[in-house]
C-alpha positions as CSV (number, residue, x, y, z in Angstrom):
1,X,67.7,105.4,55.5
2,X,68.6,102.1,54.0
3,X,69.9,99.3,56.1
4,X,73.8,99.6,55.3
5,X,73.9,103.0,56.1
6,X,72.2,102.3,59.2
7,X,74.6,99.6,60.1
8,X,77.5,102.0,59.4
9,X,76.5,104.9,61.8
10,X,75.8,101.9,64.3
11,X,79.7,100.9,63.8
12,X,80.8,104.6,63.8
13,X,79.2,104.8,66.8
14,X,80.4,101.9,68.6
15,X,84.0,102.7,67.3
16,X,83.6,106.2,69.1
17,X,82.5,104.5,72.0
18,X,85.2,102.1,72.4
19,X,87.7,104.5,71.5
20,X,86.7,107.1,74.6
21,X,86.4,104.0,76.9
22,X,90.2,102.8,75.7
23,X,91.5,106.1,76.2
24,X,90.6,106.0,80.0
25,X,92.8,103.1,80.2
26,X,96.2,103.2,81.2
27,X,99.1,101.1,82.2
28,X,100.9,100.6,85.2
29,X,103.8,98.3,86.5
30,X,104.8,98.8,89.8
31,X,108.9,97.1,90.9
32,X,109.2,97.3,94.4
33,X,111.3,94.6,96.8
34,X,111.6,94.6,101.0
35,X,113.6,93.8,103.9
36,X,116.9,94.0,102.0
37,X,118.7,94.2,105.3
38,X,121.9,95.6,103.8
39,X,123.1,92.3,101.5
40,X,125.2,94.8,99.7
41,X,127.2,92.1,98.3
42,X,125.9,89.3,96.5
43,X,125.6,86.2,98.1
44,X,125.0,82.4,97.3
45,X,121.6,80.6,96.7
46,X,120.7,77.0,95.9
47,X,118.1,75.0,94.4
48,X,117.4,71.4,93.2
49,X,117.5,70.9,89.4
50,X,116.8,67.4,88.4
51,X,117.5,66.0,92.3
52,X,120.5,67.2,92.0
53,X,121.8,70.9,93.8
54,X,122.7,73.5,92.3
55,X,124.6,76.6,93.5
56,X,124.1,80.3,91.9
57,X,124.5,83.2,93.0
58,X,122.0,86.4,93.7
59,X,121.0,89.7,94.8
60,X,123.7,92.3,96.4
61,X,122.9,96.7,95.6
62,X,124.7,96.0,92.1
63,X,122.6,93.4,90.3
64,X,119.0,94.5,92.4
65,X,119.8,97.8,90.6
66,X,120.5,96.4,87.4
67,X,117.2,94.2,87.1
68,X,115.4,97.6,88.7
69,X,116.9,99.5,85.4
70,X,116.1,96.7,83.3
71,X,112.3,96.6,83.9
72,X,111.8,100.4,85.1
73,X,110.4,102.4,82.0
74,X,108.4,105.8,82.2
75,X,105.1,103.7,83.4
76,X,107.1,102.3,86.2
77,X,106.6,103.4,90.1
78,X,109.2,102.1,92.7
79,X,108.3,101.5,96.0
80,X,110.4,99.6,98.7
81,X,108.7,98.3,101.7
82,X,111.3,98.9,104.7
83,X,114.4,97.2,106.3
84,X,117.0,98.2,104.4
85,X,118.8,98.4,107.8
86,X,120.7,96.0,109.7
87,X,122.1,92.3,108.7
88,X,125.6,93.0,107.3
89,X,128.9,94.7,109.2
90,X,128.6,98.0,106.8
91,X,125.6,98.7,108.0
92,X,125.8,98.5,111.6
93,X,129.5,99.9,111.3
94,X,127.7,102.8,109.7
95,X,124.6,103.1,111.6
96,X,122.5,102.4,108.5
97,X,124.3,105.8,106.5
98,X,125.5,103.4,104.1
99,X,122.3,102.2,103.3
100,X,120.2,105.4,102.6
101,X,123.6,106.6,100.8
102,X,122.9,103.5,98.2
103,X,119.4,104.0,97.8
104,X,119.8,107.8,96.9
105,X,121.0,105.8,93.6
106,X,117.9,103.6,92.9
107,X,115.1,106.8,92.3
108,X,112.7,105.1,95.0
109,X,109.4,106.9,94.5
110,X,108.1,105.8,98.4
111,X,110.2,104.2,100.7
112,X,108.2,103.1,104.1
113,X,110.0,102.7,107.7
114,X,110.9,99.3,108.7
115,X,111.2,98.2,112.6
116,X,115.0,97.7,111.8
117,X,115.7,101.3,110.4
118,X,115.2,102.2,113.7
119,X,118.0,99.6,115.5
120,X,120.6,102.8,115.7
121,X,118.1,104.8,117.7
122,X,115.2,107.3,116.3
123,X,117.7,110.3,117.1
124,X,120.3,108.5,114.5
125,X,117.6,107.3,111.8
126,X,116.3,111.2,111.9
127,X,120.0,112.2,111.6
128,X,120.7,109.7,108.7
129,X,117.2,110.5,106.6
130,X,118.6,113.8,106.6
131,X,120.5,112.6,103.5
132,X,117.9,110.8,101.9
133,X,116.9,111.7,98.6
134,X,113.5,109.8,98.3
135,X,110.0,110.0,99.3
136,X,110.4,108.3,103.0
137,X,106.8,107.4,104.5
138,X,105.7,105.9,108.3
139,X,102.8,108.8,109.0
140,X,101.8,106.3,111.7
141,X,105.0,107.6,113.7
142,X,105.2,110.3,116.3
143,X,108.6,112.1,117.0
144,X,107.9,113.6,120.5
145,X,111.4,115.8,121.2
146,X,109.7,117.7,117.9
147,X,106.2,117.1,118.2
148,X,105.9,116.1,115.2
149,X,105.5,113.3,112.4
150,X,108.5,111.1,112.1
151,X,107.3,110.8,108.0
152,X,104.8,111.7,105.7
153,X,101.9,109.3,105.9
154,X,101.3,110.1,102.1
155,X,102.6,110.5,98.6
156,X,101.3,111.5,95.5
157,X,102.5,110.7,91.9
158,X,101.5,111.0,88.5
159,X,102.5,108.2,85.9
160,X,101.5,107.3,82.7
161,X,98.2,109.7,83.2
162,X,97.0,108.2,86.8
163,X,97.1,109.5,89.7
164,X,98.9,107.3,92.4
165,X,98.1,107.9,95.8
166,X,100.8,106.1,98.7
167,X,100.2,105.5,101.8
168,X,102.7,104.2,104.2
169,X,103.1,102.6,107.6
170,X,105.4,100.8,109.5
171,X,104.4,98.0,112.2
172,X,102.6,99.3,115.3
173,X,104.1,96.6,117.0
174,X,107.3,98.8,116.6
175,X,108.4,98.9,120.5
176,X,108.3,94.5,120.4
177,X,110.3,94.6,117.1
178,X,113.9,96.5,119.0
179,X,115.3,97.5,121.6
180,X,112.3,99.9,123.8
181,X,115.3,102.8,124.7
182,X,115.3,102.9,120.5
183,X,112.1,104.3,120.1
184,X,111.7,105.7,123.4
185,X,110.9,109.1,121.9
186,X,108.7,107.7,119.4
187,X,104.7,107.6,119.9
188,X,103.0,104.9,117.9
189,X,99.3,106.2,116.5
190,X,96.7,103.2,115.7
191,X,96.9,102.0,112.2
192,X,93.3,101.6,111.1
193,X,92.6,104.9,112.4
194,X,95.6,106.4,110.2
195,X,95.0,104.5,107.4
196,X,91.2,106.1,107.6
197,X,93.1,109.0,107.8
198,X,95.1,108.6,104.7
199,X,92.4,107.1,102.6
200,X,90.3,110.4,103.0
201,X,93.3,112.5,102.7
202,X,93.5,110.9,98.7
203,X,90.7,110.6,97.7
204,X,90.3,114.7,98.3
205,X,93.5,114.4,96.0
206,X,91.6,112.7,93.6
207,X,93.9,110.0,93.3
208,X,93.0,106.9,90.9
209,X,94.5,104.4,92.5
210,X,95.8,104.0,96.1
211,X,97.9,102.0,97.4
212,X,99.0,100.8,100.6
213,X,102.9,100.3,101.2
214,X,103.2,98.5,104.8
215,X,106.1,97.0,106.9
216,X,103.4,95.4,109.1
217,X,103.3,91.4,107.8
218,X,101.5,89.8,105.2
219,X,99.0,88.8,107.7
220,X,97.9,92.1,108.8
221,X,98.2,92.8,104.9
222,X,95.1,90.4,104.6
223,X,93.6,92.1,107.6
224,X,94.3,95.5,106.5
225,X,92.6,93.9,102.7
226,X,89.3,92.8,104.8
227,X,88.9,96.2,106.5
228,X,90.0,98.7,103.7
229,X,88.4,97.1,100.5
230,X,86.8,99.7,98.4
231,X,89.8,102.0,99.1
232,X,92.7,100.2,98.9
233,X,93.7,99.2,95.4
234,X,97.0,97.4,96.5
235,X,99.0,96.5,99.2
236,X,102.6,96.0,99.2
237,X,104.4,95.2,102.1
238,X,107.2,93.4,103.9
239,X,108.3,92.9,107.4
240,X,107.3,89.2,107.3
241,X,109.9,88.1,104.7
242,X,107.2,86.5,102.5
243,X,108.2,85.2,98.9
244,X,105.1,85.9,96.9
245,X,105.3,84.5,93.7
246,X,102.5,85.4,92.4
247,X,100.2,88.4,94.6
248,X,97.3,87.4,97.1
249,X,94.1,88.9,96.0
250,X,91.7,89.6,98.8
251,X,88.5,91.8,98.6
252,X,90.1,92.6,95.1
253,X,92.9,94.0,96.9
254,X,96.4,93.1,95.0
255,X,98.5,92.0,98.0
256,X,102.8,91.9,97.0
257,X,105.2,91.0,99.1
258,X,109.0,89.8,97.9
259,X,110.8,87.3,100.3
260,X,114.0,89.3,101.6
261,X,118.1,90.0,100.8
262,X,116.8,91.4,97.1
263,X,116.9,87.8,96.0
264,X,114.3,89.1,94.4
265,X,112.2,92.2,92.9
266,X,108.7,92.5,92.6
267,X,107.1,93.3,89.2
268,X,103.0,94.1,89.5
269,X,102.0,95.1,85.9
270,X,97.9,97.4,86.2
271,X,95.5,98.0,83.6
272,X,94.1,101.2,85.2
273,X,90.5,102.8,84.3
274,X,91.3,106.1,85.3
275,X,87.2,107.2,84.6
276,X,86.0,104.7,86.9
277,X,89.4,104.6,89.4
278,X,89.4,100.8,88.7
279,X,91.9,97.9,88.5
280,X,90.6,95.9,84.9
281,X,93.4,93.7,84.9
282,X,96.5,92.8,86.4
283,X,99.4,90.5,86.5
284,X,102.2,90.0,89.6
285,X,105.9,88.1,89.5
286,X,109.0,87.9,91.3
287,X,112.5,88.4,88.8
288,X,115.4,86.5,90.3
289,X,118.5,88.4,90.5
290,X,120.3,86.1,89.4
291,X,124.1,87.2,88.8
292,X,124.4,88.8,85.3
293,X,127.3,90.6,83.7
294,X,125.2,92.5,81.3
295,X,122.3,93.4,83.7
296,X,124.4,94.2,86.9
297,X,125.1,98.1,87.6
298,X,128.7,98.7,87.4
299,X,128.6,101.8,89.6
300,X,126.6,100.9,91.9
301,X,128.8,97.8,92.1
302,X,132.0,100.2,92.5
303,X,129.8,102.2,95.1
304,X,129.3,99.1,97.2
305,X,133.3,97.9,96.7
306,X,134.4,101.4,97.9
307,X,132.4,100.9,101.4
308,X,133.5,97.6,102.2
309,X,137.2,98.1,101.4
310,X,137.6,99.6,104.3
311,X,136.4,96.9,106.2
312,X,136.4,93.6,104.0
313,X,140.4,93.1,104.5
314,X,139.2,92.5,108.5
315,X,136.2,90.6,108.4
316,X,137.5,88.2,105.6
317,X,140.0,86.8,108.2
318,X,138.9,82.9,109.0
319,X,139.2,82.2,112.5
320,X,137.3,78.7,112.2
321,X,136.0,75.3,110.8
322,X,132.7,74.4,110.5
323,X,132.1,70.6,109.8
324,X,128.4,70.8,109.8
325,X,125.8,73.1,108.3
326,X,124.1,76.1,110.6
327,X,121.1,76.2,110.4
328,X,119.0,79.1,111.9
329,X,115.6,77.5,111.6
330,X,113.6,75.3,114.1
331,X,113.1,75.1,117.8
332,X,116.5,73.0,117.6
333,X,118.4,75.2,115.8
334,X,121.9,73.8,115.8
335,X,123.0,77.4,115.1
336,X,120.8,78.6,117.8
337,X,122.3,75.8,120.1
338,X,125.4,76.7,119.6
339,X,125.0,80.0,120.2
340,X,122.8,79.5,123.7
341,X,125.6,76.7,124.3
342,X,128.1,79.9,124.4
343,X,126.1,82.0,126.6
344,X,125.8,79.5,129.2
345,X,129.5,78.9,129.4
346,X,130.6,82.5,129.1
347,X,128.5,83.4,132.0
348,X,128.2,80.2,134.4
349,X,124.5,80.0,133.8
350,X,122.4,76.7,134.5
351,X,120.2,78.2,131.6
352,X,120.4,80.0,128.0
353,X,117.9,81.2,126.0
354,X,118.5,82.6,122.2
355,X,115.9,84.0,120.1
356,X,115.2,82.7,116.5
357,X,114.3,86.0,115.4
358,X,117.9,87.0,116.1
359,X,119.8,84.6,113.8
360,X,120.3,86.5,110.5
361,X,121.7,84.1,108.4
362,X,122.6,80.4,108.0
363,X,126.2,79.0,107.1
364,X,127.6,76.0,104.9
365,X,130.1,74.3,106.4
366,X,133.5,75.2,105.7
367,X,135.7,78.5,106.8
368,X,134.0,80.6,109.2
369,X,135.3,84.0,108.9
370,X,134.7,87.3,111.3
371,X,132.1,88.3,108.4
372,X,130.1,85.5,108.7
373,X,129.5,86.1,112.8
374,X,128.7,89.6,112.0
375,X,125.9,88.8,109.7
376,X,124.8,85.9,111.8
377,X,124.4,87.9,114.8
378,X,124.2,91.5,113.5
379,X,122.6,93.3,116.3
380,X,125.5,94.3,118.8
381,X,123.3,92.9,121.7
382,X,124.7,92.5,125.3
383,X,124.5,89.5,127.4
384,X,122.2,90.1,130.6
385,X,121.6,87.3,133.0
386,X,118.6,87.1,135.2
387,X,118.3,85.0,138.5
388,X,114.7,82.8,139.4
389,X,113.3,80.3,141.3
390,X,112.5,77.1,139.9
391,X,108.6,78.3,140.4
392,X,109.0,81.3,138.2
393,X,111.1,79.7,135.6
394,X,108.3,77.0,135.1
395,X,105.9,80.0,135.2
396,X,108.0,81.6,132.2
397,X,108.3,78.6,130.3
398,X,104.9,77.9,130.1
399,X,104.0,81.5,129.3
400,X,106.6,81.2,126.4
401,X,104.8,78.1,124.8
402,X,101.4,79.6,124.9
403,X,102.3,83.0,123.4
404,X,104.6,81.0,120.8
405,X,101.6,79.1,120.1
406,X,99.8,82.1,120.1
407,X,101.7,83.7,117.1
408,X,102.2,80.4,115.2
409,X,98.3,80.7,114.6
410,X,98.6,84.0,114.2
411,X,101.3,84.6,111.6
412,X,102.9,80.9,111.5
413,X,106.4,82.4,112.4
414,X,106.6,82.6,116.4
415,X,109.7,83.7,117.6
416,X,110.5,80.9,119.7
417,X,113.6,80.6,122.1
418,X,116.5,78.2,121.5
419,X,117.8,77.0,124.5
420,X,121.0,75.8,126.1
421,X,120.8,73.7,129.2
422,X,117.1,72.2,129.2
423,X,115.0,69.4,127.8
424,X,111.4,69.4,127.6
425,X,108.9,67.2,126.3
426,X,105.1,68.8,125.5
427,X,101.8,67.5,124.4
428,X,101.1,69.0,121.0
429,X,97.8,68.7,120.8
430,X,97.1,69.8,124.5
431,X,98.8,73.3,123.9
432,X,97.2,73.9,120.9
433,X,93.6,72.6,122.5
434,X,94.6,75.1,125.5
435,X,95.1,72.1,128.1
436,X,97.9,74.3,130.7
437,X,98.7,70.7,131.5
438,X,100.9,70.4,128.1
439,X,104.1,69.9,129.9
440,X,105.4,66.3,130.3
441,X,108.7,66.6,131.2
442,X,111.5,69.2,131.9
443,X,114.9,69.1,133.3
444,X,118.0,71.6,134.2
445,X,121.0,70.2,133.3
446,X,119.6,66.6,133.5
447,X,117.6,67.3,136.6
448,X,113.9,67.6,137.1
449,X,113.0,71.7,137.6
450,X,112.7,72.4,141.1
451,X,111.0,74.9,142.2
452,X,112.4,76.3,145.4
453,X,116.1,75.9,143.7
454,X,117.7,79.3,142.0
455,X,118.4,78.9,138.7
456,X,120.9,81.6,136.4
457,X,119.5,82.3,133.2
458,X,122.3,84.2,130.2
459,X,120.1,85.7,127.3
460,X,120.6,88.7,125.1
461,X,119.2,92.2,126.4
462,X,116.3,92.1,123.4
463,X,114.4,89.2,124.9
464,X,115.4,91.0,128.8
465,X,113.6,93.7,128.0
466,X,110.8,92.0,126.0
467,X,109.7,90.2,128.6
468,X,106.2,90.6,127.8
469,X,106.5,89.3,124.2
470,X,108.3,86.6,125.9
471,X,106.9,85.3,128.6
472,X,103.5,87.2,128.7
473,X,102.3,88.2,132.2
474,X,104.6,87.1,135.2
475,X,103.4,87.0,138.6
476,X,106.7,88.6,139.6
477,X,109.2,91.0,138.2
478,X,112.1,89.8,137.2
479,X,115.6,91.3,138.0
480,X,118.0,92.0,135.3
481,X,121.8,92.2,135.3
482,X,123.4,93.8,132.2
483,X,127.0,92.4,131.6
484,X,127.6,94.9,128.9
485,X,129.2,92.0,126.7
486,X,128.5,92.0,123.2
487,X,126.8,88.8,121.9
488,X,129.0,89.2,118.2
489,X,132.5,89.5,120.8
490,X,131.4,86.2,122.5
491,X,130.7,84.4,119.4
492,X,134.2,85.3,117.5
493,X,135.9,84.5,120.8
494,X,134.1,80.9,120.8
495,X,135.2,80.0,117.4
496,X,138.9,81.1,118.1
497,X,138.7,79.2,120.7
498,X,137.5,76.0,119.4
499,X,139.3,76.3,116.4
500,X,137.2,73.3,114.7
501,X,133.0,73.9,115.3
502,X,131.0,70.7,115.3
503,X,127.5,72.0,116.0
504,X,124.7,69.0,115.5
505,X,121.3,70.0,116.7
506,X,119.9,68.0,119.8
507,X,116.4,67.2,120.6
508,X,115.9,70.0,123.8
509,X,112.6,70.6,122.8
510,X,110.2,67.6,121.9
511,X,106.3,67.0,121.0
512,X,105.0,64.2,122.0
């Protein structure tokens, strides 16, 4: 055999070769988004251009749909990663129907419980998935009046020639995250041991790729990323609001996650070697959803329009003036202030405390309308009020800082209470060195705590019957009184009252 026919069966060959090893490979792009928290409508964002502000605005059922249509082709899965419940009037008004009514129009291929999807009760969230046309996941979830799973732990579908095993899971947290009497019927299995479970359950499946959709935190994303390597192709989650531009690889494992209010949608695009059930290459972004009138979904926007009409002509009345910007953020909240300020007063209390957890939204000076108090305090809690010595109050205050501090190094978000009525000065490095000595100063009312004096404390019933969460272990248990006021009434009625709001944040709580 001469030499160039020689070289020619060698290229023949290596053509062959390449060409079975290409056809192996196949594309995938996976749009999915997270705690959407009902923003039906769109809203306003800002950002600075050149130093200078500029305002646009985003999101809302219509235009996420339109950039979902936009991208989705027939290599596309869609996955949405919980809390599409609670944050807006419809919602709540609804008891989240209006929500699972909207996504029967966006062809979700796995949808995975959130913590808020159960804020109506589990009795009303079974009632409402009823309805559901979508793949609805949370295997981790025990429904004890039927002895059964709440969800499917697992879903299987083929696109583009791989096979796509889901797994999903919401927070086992789940009885910190609401109200307990919410998921009182509900029985919370361990999630490493399910997602064992749901690993071996796919792979008997023979799926190519797994992946992990989670309402748990991008935290225990990572976690879930060190343990399940191997197994796990990708993780996308939400729960923890994170805005990942661009995905978190750990262990190899593609970790999305995509902020919150469909701002924006997530768009993972896979080269998959379906012989070897291997990632080869992929590429993660977040699409804006920036307001478009050629990308927005008219029907969907005519869906929305029909739900709020019956409710948008009442909660557009204005009822106040703000002068300065609420802010939600921050142990001095001015928002959260202002709302611990109302407590106090409403009930006669020496003390408030507000949650940062529970303020939904901030708002720009300007009109305040009866919308804007629903979003900024969605929830429908009650006010309960709760009665301890100066000893026990020290006691809770200093079990607040060290579990705060506690999830700070966990997760960098603690849910740290607001208050109305005291001022305390800490050592910052002492707390976090574990010193218990870390308290400088704190007054009631301008007075130094004392400990054989009663002292009236007004907080909503979410932190009264998280006490745990809130003030760890006590040495006493602490006696609750339920006024049955809604927080939302209390708020509107404060406004109205005042007329003109003037909320500017003080220093309550400072590090020294």
């Amino acid at each position: 055999m001469n030499k160039s026919k020689y070289l020619t069966i060698i290229l023949l060959l290596f053509s062959a070769s390449l060409l079975f090893s290409q056809e192996g490979i196949k594309e995938l792009r996976i749009l999915h988004w997270n705690d959407f928290h009902s923003r039906n409508l769109p809203y306003k964002a800002s950002k600075k251009i050149d130093g200078e502000t500029v305002n646009y605005i985003v999101g809302g059922s219509a235009s996420l749909l339109g950039y979902l249509n936009k991208y989705r082709d027939n290599k596309s899965l869609v996955v949405h990663a919980g809390d599409d419940f609670q944050g807006t009037p419809i919602s709540s008004l609804t008891k989240g129907f209006s929500q699972i009514q909207l996504l029967n129009h966006f062809n979700i291929d796995a949808f995975t419980l959130g913590n808020h999807e159960f804020d109506y009760s589990a009795k009303t969230l079974d009632s409402a998935l009823k309805i559901a046309n979508f793949k609805y996941l949370g295997g981790n979830l025990i429904y004890l009046p039927e002895q059964k799973s709440f969800a499917d732990l697992t879903t299987v579908k083929e696109i583009n020639g791989i096979k796509i095993g889901i797994i999903g899971i919401t927070s086992d947290e789940l009885r910190l995250l609401t109200v307990p009497k919410n998921v009182e019927d509900i029985y919370i299995m361990d999630n490493d041991f399910i997602i064992s479970y749901g690993i071996k359950e796919l792979k008997n499946n023979n799926c190519d790729l797994i992946i992990l959709l989670t309402h748990c935190g991008v935290e225990n994303d990572s976690i879930y990323a060190t343990k399940f390597y191997g197994d796990i192709d990708v993780i996308v989650g939400g729960h923890s609001h994170t805005t990942l531009r661009k995905p978190k690889l750990i262990n190899n494992v593609i970790i999305a996650q995509a902020g919150s209010g469909g701002k924006f949608l997530g768009n993972i695009e896979l080269k998959v070697d379906t012989d070897l059930d291997t990632i080869i290459q992929y590429k993660g972004e977040l699409i804006e959803t920036v307001f478009d009138s050629l990308i927005y979904d008219k029907n969907m926007q005519a869906l929305v329009d029909n739900m709020e009409a019956d409710v948008n002509q009442q909660l557009s009345k204005v009822i106040g003036t703000l002068e300065n910007d609420w802010k939600r953020f921050g142990i001095n909240s001015n928002l959260g202030q202002w709302e611990a300020d109302v407590f106090r007063a409403k009930t006669n209390s020496d003390i408030a405390f507000v949650n940062s957890g529970g303020l939904r939204k901030e708002l720009m000076k300007g009109e305040i309308t009866l919308r804007d108090i629903w979003e900024i305090s969605p929830f429908g809690n009650t006010i309960n009020t709760i009665e301890v010595s100066g000893k026990l109050l020290f006691e809770m205050l200093l079990n607040h800082f060290i579990e705060a501090q506690k999830e700070n190094e966990k997760s960098g978000d603690p849910d740290f209470l607001i208050v109305s009525g005291l001022n305390i000065i800490y050592d910052k490095e002492k707390l976090k060195n574990k010193e218990l000595d870390f308290f400088k100063e704190i007054n009631v009312n301008g007075e130094k705590i004392d400990e054989n004096k009663t002292y009236k404390i007004a907080t909503n019933n979410y932190i009264a019957t998280q006490v745990g969460k809130f003030f760890g272990k006590l040495s006493e248990e602490l006696t609750i009184a339920e006024t049955n006021i809604i927080d939302r009434d209390v708020f509107i009625e404060a406004v109205e009252n005042a007329g003109i709001i003037n909320s500017v944040s003080e220093n309550r709580i400072v590090s020294e």
